[in-house]
C-alpha positions as CSV (number, residue, x, y, z in Angstrom):
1,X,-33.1,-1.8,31.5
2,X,-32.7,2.1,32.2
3,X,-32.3,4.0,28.8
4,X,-30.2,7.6,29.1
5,X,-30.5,10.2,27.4
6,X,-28.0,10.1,23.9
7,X,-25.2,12.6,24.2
8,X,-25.4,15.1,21.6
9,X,-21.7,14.3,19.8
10,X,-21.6,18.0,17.3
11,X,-22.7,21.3,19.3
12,X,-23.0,24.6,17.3
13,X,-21.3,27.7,18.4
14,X,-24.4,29.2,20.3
15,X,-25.1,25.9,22.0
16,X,-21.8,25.4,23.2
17,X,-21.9,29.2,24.3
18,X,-25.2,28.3,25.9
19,X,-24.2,25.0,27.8
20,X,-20.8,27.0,29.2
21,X,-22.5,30.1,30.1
22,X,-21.1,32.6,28.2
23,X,-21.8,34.9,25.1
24,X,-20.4,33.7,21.4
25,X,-18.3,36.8,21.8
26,X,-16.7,35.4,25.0
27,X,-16.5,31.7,23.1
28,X,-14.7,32.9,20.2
29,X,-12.6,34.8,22.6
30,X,-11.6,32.0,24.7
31,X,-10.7,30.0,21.4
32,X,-8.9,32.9,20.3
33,X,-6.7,33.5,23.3
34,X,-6.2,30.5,24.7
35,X,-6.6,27.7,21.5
36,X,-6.2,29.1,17.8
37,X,-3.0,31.4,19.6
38,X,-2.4,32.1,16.1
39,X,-1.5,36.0,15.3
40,X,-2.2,35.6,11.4
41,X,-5.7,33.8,12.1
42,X,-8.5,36.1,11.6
43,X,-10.2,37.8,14.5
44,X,-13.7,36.5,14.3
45,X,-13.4,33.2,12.7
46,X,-15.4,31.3,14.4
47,X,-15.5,27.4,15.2
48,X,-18.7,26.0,13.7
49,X,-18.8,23.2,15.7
50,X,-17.7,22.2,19.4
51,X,-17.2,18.0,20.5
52,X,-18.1,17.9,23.9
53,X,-14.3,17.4,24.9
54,X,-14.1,21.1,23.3
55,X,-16.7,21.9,26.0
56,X,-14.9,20.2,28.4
57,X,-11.7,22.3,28.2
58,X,-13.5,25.4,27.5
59,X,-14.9,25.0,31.0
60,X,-11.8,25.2,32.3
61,X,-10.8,28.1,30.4
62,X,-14.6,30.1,31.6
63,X,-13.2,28.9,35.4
64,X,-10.0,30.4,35.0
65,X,-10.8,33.5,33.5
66,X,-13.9,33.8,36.4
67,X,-11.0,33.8,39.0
């Protein structure tokens, strides 16, 4: 029987930055402008920790905002 490799089910902000590409800057701006869409939220409260279907949407969002 093939083993694969465990997907990791937590990612940290600068691994999820890291796996999409992009800065934790441009992460926490993506969250901010296109999830948290909050005006009374803090600027640069981060998200701590990313599931992979975070990672999954926030690739969309880094494809969009490439375009």
């Amino acid at each position: 029987m093939r083993m694969t490799k465990a997907q990791k089910i937590q990612y940290s902000e600068d691994e999820a930055a890291n796996l999409l590409g992009v800065s934790v800057d441009q992460l926490r701006s993506l969250v901010r402008d296109h999830i948290v869409k909050d005006a009374s939220a803090p600027v640069d409260t981060p998200v701590s920790i990313y599931h992979p279907s975070d990672l999954v949407v926030l690739r969309l969002l880094t494809g969009m905002s490439q375009s």
